[in-house]
C-alpha positions in Angstrom: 21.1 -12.5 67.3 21.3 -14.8 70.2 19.8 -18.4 70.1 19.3 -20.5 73.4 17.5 -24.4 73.0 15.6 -24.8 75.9 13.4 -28.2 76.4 13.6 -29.0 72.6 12.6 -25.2 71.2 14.4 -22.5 69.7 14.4 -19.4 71.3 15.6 -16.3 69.2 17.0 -12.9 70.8 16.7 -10.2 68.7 17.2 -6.6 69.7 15.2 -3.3 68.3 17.9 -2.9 65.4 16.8 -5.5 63.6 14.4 -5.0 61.0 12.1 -8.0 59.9 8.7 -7.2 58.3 6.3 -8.7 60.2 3.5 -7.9 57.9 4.6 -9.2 54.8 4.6 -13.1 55.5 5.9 -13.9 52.2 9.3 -12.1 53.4 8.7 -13.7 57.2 8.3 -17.1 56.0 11.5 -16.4 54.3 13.7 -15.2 56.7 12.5 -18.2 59.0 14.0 -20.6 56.2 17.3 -18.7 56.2 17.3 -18.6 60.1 16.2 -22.5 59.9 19.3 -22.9 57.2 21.8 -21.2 59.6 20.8 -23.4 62.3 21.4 -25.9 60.9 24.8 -25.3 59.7 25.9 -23.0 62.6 24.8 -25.9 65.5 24.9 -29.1 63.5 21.0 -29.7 64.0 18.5 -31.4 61.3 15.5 -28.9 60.9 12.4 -30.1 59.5 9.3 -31.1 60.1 6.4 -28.4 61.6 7.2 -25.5 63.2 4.7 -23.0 65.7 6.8 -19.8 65.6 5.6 -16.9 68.2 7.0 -13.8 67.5 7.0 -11.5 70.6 8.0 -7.5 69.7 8.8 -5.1 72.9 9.0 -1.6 71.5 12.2 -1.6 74.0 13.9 -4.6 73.7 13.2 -6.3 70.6 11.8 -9.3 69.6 11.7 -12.7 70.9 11.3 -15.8 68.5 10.0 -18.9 70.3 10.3 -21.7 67.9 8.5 -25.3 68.8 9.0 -28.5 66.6 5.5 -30.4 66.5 6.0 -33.7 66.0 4.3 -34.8 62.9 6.1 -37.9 60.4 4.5 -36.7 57.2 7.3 -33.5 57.2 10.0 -35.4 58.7 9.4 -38.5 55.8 9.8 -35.6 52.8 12.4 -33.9 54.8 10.6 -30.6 54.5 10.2 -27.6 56.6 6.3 -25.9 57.6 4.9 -23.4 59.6 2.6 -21.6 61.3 3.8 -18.0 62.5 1.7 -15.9 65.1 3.4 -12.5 65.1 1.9 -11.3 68.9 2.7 -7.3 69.0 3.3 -4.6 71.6 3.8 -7.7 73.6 5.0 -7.4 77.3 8.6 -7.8 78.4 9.1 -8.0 82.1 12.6 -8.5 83.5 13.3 -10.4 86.6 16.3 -9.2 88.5 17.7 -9.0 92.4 16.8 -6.2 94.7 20.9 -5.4 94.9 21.1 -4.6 91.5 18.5 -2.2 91.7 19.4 1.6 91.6 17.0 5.0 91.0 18.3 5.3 87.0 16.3 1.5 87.3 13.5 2.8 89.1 13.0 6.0 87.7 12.3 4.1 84.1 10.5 0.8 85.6 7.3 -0.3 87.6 8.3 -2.4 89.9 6.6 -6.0 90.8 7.0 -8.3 93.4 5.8 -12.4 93.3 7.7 -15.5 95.7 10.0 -13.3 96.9 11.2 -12.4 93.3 11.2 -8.9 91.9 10.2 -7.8 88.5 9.9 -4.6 86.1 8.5 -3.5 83.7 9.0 -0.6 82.0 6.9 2.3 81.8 7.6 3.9 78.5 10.3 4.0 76.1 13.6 3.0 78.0 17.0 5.1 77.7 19.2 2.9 76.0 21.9 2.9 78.8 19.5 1.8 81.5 17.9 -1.0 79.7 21.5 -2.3 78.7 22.4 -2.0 82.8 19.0 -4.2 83.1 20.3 -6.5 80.1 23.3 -7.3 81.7 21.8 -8.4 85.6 18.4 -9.7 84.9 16.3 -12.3 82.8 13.8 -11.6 80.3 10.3 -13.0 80.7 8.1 -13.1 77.9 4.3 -14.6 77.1 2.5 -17.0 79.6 5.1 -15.9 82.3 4.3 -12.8 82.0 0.7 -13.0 82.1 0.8 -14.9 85.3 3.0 -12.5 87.2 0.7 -9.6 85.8 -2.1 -11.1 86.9 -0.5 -12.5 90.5 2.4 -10.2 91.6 1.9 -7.4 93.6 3.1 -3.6 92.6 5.6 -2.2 95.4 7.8 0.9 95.7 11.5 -0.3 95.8 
């Protein structure tokens, strides 16, 4: 698990080992209180209040746990901790990452797409586990709304 606080939310890397039941919420909502619990203890921040959780799953690389704090009194007053959780499977996972590091192991397992001079890929099926980790290492995971938009906008090219 890898946790990175970016403009006031939470945002939790976890990769394919790591089994969570997303269709039981009783046992979601309760591994979101642990994960809340070791938050607080491990970084030294208050949690409570209202939480939208988005729970993006990539069948390669894992799952990615945006967490936002809305900012409602009522749970901060009673010191309590809510939630909403949207579980958003088979979501898309692109992986933004400079032309040099690019090599045919990379392209032979990715589609490759181009937008403001950036490059992105995405992978066609089930990655080998020593190529993704090669990825891992010299890129940046894009998840959601970005990835929509570069869908949507970037061009496919042939590297």
């Amino acid at each position: 698990m890898r946790l990175v606080i970016n403009d006031g939310k939470f945002i939790v890397f976890l990769n394919k080992y790591n089994k969570i039941d997303f269709e039981n919420k009783l046992k979601l909502e309760k591994y979101f209180r642990n994960l809340f619990t070791t938050i607080k203890d491990k970084y030294n921040i208050e949690v409570n209040g209202y939480y939208d959780i988005n729970i993006y799953n990539d069948k390669n690389y894992g799952v990615i746990i945006e967490i936002e704090s809305e900012d409602l009194d009522y749970y901060n007053y009673f010191n309590q901790i809510d939630m909403e959780i949207n579980v958003l499977k088979d979501s898309l996972f692109l992986y933004e990452i400079n032309y040099e590091f690019i090599d045919n192991s990379i392209l032979d397992n990715f589609i490759c797409y181009k937008m403001q001079d950036r490059i992105y890929l995405k992978a066609k099926d089930i990655v080998p586990e020593n190529v993704l980790s090669k990825v891992l290492e010299c890129s940046h995971i894009l998840y959601g709304s970005k990835v929509e938009k570069i869908m949507k906008q970037g061009k496919k090219v042939k590297i």
